[in-house]
C-alpha positions as CSV (number, residue, x, y, z in Angstrom):
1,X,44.5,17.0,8.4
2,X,41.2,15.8,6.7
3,X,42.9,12.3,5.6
4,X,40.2,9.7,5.2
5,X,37.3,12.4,5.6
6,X,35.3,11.9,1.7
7,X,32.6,13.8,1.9
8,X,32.1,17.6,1.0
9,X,31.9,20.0,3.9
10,X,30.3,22.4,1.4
11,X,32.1,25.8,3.6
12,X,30.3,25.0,6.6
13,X,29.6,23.8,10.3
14,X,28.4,20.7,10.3
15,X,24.7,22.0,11.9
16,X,24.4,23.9,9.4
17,X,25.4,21.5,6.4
18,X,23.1,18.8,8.4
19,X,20.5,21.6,8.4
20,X,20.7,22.4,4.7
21,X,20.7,19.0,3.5
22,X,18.1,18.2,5.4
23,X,16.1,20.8,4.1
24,X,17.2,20.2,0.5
25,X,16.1,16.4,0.9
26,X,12.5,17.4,1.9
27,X,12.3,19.8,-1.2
28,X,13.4,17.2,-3.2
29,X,10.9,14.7,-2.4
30,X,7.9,17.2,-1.9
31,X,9.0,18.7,-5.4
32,X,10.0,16.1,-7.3
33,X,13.1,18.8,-8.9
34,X,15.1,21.6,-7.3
35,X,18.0,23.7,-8.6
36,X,20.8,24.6,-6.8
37,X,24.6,24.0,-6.9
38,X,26.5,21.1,-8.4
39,X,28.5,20.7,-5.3
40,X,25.7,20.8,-3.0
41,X,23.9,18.6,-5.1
42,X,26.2,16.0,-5.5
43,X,26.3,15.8,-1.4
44,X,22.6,15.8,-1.5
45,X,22.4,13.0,-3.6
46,X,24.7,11.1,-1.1
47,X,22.3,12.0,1.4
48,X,18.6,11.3,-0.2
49,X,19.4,8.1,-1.4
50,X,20.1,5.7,1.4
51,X,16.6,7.4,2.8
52,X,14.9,6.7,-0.4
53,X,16.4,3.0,-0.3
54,X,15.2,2.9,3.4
55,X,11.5,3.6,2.6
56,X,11.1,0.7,0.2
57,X,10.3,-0.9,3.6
58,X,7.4,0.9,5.1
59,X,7.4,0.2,9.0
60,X,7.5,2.5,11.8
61,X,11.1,1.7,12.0
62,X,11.8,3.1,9.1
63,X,9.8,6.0,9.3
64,X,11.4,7.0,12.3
65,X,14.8,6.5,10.7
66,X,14.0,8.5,7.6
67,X,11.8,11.5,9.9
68,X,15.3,12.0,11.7
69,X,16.8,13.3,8.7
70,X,14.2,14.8,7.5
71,X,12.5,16.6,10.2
72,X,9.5,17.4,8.4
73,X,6.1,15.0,8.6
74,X,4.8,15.7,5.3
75,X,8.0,14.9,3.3
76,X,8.0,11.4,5.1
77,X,4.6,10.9,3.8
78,X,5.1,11.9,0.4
79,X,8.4,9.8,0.3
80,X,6.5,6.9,1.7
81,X,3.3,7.6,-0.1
82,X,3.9,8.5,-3.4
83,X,7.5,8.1,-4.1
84,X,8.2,4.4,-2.4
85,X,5.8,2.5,-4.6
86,X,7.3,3.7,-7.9
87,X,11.2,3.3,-6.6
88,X,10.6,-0.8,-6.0
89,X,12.2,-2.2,-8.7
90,X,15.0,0.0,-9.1
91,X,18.2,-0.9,-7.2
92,X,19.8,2.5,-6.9
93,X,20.1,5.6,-9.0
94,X,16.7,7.2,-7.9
95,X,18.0,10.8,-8.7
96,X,19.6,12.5,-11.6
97,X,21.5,15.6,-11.9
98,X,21.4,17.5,-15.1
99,X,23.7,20.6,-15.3
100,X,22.7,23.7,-16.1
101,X,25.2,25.8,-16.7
102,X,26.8,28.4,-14.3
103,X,25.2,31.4,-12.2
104,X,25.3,34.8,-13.7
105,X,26.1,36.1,-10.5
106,X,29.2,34.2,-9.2
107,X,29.6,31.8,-11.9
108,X,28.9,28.8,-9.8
109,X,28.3,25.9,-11.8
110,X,24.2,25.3,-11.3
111,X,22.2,22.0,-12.0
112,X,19.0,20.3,-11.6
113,X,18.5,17.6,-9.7
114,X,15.4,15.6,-9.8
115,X,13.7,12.4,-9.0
116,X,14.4,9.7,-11.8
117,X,10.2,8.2,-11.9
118,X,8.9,11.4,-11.7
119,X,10.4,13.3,-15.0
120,X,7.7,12.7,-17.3
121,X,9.5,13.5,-20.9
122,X,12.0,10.7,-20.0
123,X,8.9,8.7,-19.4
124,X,7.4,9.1,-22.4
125,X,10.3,8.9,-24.8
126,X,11.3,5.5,-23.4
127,X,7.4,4.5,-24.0
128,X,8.0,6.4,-27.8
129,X,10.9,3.9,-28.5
130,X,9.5,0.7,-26.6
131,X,6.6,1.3,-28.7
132,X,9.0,1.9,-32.3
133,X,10.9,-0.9,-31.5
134,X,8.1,-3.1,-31.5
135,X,6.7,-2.9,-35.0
136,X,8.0,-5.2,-37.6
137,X,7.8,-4.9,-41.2
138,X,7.0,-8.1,-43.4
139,X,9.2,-8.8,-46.5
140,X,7.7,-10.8,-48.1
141,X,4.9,-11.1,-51.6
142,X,1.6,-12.1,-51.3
143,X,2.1,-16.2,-52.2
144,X,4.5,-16.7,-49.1
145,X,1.6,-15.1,-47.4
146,X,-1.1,-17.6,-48.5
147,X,0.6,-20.6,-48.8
148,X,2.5,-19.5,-45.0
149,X,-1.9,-19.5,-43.9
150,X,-2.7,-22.6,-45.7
151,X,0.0,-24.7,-43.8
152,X,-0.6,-23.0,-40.5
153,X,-4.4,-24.4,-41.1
154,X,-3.3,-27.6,-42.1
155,X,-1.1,-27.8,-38.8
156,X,-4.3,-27.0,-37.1
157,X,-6.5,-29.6,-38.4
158,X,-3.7,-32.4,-37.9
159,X,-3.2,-30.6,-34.3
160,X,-1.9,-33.7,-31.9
161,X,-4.4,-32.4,-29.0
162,X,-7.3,-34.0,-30.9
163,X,-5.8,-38.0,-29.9
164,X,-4.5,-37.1,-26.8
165,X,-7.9,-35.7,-25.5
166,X,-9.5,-38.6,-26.6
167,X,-7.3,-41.0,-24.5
168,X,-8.0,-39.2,-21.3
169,X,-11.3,-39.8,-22.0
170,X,-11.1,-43.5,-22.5
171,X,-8.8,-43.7,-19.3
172,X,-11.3,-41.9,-17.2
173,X,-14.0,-44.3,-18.8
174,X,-11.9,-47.7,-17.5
175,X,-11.4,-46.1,-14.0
């Protein structure tokens, strides 16, 4: 009976499912995007992102944690390296799966899975509407324009800093 047992076994023995993910992880994070499966990457994704959450904090500690799942020095670095700093703010979510469609072969239902920071058109078309967003047009005619200047420099010469600097300086001059 598998009652209480939630994860996917994915048809395997559990070396070689610890084996697989572990390999899949380090591919992730030294390639920023693999494809593969959706099943295998939906237990993948269960599995690179506790480490990902683990190396916001960069001690040896953690290192060691994340290098035994791993196994391999050079995606610890990278994941520490390059990945960590741009993951900091976000509280979760750090990959995304994007299906593909389904194998010619065996009709297995394939997908992307990739790093959330390190897809650059998402990048860029959030900049794109940040930026559109941001622009306002003015309604208005050309004598709300001037008479809107003329009271924003009369506010200015009738600025209350003017009497407030000079009684510091009277204070300072009694002390």
């Amino acid at each position: 009976m598998r009652h209480r047992k939630k994860f996917n076994h994915l048809g395997r023995k559990t070396a070689h499912r610890k084996a697989m993910l572990s390999n899949m992880a380090s591919s992730l994070i030294l390639h920023k995007r693999i494809s593969t499966t959706t099943a295998k990457a939906k237990a993948l994704k269960m599995y690179v992102e506790p480490l990902i959450s683990k190396s916001k904090v960069d001690s040896t500690h953690s290192r060691r944690i994340v290098f035994g799942y791993l196994k391999q020095k050079e995606a610890v670095t990278e994941l520490f390296r390059e990945v960590s700093p741009k993951i900091t703010n976000r509280n979760g979510g750090y990959t995304r799966i994007l299906k593909t469609g389904n194998r010619l072969g065996d009709n297995a239902e394939m997908c992307i899975v990739e790093l959330v920071d390190f897809n650059e058109t998402y990048l860029t078309e959030k900049k794109a509407v940040a930026k559109k967003s941001t622009r306002r047009k003015r309604s208005g005619s050309k004598a709300s324009e001037e008479v809107a200047t003329e009271a924003s420099e009369v506010k200015a010469e009738t600025a209350p800093e003017a009497p407030k600097a000079a009684s510091k300086a009277t204070k300072k001059e009694e002390e």
